[in-house]
Kinemage of the C-alpha trace (Angstrom):
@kinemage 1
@onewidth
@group {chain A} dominant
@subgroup {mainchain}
@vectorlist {calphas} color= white
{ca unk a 1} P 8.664 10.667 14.842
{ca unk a 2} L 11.004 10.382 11.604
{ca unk a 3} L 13.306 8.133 13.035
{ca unk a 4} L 13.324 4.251 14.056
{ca unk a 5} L 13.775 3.516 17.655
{ca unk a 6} L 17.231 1.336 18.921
{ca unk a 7} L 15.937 -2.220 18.271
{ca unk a 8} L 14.178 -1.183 14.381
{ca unk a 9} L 17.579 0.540 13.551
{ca unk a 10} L 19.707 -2.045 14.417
{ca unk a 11} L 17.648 -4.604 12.098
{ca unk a 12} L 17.181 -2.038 9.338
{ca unk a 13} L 20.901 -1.595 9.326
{ca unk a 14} L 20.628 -5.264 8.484
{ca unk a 15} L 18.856 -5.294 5.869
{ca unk a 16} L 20.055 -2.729 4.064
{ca unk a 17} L 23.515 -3.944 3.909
{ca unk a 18} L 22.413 -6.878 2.008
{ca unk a 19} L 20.280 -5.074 0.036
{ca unk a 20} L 23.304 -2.802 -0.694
{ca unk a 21} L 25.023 -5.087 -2.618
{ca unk a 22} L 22.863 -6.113 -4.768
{ca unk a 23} L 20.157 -3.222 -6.264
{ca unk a 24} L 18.541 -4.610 -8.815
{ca unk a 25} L 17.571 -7.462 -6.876
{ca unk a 26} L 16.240 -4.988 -3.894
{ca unk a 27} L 12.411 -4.102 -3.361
{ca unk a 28} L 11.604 -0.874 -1.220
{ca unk a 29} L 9.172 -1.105 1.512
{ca unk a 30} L 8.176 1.252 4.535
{ca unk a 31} L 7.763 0.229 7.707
{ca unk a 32} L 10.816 -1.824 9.957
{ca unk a 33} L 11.474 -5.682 9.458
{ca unk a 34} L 8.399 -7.750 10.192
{ca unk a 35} L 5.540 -5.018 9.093
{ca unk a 36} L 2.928 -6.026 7.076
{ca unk a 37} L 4.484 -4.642 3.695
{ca unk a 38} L 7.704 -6.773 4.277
{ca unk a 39} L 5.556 -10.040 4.817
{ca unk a 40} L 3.730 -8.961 1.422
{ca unk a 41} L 7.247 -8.372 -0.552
{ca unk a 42} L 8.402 -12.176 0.554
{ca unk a 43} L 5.493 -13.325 -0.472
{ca unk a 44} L 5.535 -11.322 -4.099
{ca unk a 45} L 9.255 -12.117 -4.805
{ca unk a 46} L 10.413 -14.361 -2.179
{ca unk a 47} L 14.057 -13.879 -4.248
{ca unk a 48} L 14.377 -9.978 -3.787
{ca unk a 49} L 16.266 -8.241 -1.083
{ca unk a 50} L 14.157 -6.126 1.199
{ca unk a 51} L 15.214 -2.792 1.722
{ca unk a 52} L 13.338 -0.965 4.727
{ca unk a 53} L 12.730 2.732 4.524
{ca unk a 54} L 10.827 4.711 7.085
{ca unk a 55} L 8.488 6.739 5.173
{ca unk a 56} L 6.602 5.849 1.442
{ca unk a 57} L 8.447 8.987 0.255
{ca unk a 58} L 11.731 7.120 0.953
{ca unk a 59} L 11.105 3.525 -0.705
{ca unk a 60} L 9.831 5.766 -3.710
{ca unk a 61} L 13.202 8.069 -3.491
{ca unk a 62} L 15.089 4.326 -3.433
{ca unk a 63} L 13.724 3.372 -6.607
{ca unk a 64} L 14.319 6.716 -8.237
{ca unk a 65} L 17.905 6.880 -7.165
{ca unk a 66} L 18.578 3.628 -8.282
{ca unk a 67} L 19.222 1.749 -4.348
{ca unk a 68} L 16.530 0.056 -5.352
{ca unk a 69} L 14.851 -1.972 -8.749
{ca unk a 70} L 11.339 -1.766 -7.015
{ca unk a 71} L 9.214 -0.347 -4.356
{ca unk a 72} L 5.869 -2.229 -2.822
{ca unk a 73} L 3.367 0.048 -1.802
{ca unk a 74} L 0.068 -0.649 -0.082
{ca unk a 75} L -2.816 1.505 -1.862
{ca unk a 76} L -5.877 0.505 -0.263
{ca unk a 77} L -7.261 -2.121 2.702
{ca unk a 78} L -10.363 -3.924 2.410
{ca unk a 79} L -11.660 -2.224 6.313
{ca unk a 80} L -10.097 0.919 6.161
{ca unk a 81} L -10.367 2.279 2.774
{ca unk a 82} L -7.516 3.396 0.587
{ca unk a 83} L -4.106 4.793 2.374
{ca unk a 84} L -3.694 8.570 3.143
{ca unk a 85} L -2.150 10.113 0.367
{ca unk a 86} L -0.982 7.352 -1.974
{ca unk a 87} L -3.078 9.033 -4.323
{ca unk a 88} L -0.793 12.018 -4.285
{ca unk a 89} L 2.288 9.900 -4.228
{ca unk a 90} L 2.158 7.328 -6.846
{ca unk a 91} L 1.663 10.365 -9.694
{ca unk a 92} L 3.730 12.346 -8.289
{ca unk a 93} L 6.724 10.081 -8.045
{ca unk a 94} L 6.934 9.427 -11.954
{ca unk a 95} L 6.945 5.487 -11.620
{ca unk a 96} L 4.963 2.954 -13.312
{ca unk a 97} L 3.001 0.446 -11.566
{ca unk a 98} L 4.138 -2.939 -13.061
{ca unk a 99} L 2.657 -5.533 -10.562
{ca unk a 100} L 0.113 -5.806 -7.747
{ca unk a 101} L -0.196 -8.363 -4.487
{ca unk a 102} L -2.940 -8.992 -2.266
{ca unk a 103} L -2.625 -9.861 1.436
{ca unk a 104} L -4.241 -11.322 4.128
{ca unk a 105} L -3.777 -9.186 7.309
{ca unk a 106} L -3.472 -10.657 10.916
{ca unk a 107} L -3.508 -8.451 13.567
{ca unk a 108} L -1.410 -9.316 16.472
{ca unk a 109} L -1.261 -7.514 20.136
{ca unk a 110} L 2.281 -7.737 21.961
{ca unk a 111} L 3.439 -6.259 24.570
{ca unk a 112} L 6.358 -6.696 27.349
{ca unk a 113} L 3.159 -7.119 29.898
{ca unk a 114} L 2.533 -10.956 30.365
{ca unk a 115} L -1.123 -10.002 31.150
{ca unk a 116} L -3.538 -8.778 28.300
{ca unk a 117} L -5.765 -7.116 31.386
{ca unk a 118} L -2.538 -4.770 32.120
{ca unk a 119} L -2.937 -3.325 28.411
{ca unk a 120} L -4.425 0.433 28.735
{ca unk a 121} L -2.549 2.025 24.703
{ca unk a 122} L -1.892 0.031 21.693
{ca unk a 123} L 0.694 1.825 18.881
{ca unk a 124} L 0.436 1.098 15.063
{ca unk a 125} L 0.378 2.570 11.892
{ca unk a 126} L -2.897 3.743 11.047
{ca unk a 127} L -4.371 1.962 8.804
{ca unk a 128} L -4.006 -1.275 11.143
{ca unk a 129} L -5.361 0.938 13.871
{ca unk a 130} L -8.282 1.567 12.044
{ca unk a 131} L -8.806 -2.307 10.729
{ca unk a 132} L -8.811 -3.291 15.298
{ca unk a 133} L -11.007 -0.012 16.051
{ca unk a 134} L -13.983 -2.410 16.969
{ca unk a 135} L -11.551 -4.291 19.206
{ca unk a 136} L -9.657 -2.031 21.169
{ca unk a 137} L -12.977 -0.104 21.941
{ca unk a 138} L -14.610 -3.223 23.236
{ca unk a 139} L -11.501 -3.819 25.368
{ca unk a 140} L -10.516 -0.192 26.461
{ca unk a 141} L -7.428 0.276 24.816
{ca unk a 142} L -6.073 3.818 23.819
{ca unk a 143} L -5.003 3.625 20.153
{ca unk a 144} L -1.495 5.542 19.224
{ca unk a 145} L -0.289 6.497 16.064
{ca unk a 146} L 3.100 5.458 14.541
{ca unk a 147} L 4.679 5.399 11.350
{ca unk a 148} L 4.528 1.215 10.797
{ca unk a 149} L 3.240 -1.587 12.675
{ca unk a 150} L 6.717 -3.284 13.391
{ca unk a 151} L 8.322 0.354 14.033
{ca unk a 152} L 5.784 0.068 16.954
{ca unk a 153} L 6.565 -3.343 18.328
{ca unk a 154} L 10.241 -2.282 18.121
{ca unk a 155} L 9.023 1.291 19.837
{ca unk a 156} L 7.403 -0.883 22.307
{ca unk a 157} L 10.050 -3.313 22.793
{ca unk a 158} L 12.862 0.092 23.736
{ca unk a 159} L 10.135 2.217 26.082
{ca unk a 160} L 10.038 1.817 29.228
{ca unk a 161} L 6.238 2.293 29.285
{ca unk a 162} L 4.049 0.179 31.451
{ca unk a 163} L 0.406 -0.530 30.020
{ca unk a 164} L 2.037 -0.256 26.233
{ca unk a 165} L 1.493 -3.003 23.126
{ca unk a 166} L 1.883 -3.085 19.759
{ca unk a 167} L -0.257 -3.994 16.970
{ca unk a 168} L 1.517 -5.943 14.565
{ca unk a 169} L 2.132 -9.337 12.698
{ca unk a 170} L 2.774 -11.862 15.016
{ca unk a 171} L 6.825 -12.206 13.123
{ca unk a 172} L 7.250 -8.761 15.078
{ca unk a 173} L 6.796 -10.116 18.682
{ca unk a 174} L 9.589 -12.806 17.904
{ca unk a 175} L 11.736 -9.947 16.267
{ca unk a 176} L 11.696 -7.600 19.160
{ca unk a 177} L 11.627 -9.781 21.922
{ca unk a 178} L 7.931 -9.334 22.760
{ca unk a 179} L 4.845 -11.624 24.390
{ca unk a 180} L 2.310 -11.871 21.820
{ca unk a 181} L -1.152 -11.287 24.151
{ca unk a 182} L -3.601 -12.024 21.880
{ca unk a 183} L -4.156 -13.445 17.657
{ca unk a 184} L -5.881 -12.168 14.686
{ca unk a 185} L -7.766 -9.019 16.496
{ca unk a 186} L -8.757 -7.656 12.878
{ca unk a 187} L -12.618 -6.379 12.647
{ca unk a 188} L -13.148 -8.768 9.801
{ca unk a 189} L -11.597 -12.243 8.683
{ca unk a 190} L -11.390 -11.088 4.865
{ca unk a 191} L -9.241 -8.243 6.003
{ca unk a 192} L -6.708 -7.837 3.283
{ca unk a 193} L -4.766 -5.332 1.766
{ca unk a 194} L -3.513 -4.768 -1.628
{ca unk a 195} L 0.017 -4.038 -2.687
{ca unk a 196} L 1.697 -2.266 -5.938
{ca unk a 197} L 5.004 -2.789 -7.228
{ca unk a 198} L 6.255 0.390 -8.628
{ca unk a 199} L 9.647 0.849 -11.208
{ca unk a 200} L 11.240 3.283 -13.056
{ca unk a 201} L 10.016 2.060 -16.161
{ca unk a 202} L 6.442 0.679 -17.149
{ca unk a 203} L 6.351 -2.740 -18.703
{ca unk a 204} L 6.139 -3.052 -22.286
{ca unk a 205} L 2.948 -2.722 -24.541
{ca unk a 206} L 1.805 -5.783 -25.718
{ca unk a 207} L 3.764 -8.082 -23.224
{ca unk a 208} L 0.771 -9.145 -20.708
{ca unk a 209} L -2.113 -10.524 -22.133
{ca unk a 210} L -4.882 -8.486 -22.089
{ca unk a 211} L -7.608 -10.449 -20.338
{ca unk a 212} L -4.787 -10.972 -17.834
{ca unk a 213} L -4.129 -7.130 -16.988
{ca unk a 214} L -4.954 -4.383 -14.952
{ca unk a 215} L -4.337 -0.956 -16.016
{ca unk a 216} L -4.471 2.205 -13.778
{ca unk a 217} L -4.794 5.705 -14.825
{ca unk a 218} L -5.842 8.954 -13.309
{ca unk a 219} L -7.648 11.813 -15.215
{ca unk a 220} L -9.456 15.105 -14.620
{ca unk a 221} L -12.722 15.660 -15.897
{ca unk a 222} L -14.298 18.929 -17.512
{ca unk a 223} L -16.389 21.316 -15.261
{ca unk a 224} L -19.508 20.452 -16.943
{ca unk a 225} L -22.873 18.534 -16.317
{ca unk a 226} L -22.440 14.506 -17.120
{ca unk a 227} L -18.589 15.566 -17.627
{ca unk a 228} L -18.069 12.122 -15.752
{ca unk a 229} L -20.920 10.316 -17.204
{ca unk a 230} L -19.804 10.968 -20.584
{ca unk a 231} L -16.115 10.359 -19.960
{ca unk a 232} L -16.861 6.676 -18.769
{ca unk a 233} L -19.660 5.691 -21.409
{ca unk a 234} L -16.508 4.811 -23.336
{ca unk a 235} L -16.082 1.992 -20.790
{ca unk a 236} L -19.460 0.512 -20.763
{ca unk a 237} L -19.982 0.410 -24.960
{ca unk a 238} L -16.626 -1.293 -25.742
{ca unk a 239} L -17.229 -4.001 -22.562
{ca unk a 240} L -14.693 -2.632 -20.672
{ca unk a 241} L -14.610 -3.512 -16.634
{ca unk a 242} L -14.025 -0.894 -14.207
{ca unk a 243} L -13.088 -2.102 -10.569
{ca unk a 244} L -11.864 1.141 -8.636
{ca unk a 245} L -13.328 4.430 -9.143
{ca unk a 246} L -12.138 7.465 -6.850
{ca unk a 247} L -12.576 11.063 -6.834
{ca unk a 248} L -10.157 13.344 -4.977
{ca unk a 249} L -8.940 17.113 -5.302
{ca unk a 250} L -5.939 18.332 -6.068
{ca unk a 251} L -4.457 21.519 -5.674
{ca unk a 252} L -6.208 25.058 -4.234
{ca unk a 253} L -9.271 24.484 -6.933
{ca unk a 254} L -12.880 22.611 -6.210
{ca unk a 255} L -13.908 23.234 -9.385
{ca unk a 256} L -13.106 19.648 -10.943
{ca unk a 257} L -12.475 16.483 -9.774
{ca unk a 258} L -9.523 14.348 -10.700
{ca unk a 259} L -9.733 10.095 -10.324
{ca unk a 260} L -8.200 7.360 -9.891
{ca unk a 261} L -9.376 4.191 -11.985
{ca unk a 262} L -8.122 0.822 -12.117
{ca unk a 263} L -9.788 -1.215 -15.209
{ca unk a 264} L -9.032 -4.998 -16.368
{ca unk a 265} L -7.240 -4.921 -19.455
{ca unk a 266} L -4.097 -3.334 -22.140
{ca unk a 267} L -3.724 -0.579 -23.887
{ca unk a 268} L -3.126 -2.394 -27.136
{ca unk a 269} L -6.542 -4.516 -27.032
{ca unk a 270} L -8.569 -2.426 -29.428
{ca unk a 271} L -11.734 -2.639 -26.923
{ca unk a 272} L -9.126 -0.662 -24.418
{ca unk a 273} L -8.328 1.712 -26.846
{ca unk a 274} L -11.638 2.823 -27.887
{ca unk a 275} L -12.418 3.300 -24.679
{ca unk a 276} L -8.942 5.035 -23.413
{ca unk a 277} L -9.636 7.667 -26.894
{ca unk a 278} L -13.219 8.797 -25.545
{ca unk a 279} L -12.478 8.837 -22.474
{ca unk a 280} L -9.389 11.402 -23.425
{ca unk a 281} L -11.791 13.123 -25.412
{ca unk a 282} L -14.499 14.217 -22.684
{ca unk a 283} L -11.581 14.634 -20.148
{ca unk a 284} L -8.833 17.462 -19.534
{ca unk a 285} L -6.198 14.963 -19.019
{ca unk a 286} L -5.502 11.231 -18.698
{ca unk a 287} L -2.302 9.806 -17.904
{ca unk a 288} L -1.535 6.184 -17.106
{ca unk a 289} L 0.379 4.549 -14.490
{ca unk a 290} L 1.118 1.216 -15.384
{ca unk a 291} L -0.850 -1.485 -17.013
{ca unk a 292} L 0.368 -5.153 -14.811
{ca unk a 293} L -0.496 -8.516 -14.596
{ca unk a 294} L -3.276 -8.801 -12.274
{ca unk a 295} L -2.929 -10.292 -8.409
{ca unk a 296} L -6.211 -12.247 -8.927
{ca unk a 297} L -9.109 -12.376 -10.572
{ca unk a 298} L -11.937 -9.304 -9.815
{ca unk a 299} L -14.826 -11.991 -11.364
């Protein structure tokens, strides 16, 4: 599906016509009106425009082309794990992180059933799938696939498919004309994901206190024994803390790894750089992608 059905279009076309006039107040988001990333973008600048795009190829694309000032992007859930392919995307797209939000996520099932016991698929991105696994399997429901959460309500909401809900914030239902069957179906009550605002250019050096940053970077290591080891010891002498550590593969090659590391602090703070300059030295590569004031405090 690369398209948004009837009722998401119509409200997209919305959106975007106000965000039209005005791009450097716009922020990118995927997903339809009323998804999860739209409820985090009023909540991280309740002033900007929201411009809906279907894919995160497309709110990155608005940013680069200028339709757009920022993009929020979700990079990771506290259930699920980190979001398929975001680790490809965000280097790849040549912007600089330069903000982060966190959000608490409430699952809501809707449906043009009245009954809850009629219920036999549920449709959402999936990621939210995957954070109501434990529910729909207790209660027999068939998850589906789509590209957002409020796509599917709106999917939903056009179909003319008997047995078929949504999984979605609760905003959706009143958007698309839906009953809302059942509240906050998450596997967890500290489900929450986090957010990054992405821009063409990275904030300035020296403008965020340090002890008030985050800074991510990704970097390969060397194809040797304690390559990794050695490349982080950097870290631990100079009192640096690390908070995300992945490893992923790029490419056609398994010989080395390349990760993706979030630490608290600037580039700038001389404990940072000492531990940025051996960490460069027992790597391949590094590259950063945006040092920000942090969402909230990892301590």
């Amino acid at each position: 599906m690369e398209s948004y059905s009837q009722s998401a279009q119509a409200r997209v076309d919305e959106f975007a016509a106000r965000a039209g006039k005005n791009p450097a107040k716009t922020i990118a988001f995927q997903g339809a009106p009323g998804a999860n990333s739209h409820l985090a973008l009023t909540q991280y600048d309740p002033d900007a425009l929201p411009l809906p795009c279907f894919s995160f190829e497309d709110a990155i694309d608005a940013v680069k082309e200028g339709t757009a000032a920022k993009a929020l992007i979700p990079i990771e859930n506290s259930l699920h794990g980190r979001v398929a392919d975001i680790h490809f995307l965000l280097p790849e797209s040549g912007l600089s992180i330069v903000g982060e939000h966190f959000l608490r996520i409430h699952h809501c099932l809707m449906s043009k059933e009245a009954d809850l016991a009629k219920v036999t698929a549920v449709m959402s991105h999936t990621q939210a799938l995957g954070q109501i696994r434990h529910w729909t399997r207790a209660k027999g429901i068939q998850p589906i696939t789509y590209a957002d959460t409020a796509g599917a309500a709106a999917y939903v909401a056009d179909a003319d498919k008997p047995g078929l809900a949504a999984a979605a914030p609760s905003i959706a239902a009143e958007l698309y004309g839906l009953n809302l069957l059942a509240e906050n179906i998450e596997d967890a009550d500290n489900n929450t994901t986090r957010f990054v605002a992405l821009a063409q250019d990275a904030l300035p050096l020296g403008s965020l206190v340090s002890d008030d940053a985050m800074t991510t970077l990704i970097f390969e290591v060397r194809n040797v024994p304690a390559a990794l080891y050695k490349a982080l010891g950097g870290l631990a002498t100079n009192g640096i803390n690390m908070t995300k550590l992945e490893s992923y593969v790029d490419g056609n090659s398994f010989a080395a790894a390349q990760f993706y590391m979030d630490i608290m602090g600037s580039p700038g703070d001389p404990r940072v750089d000492r531990a940025l300059e051996e960490l460069a030295f027992h790597t391949k590569w590094v590259r950063l992608l945006g040092t920000y004031p942090k969402g909230h405090d990892r301590l």
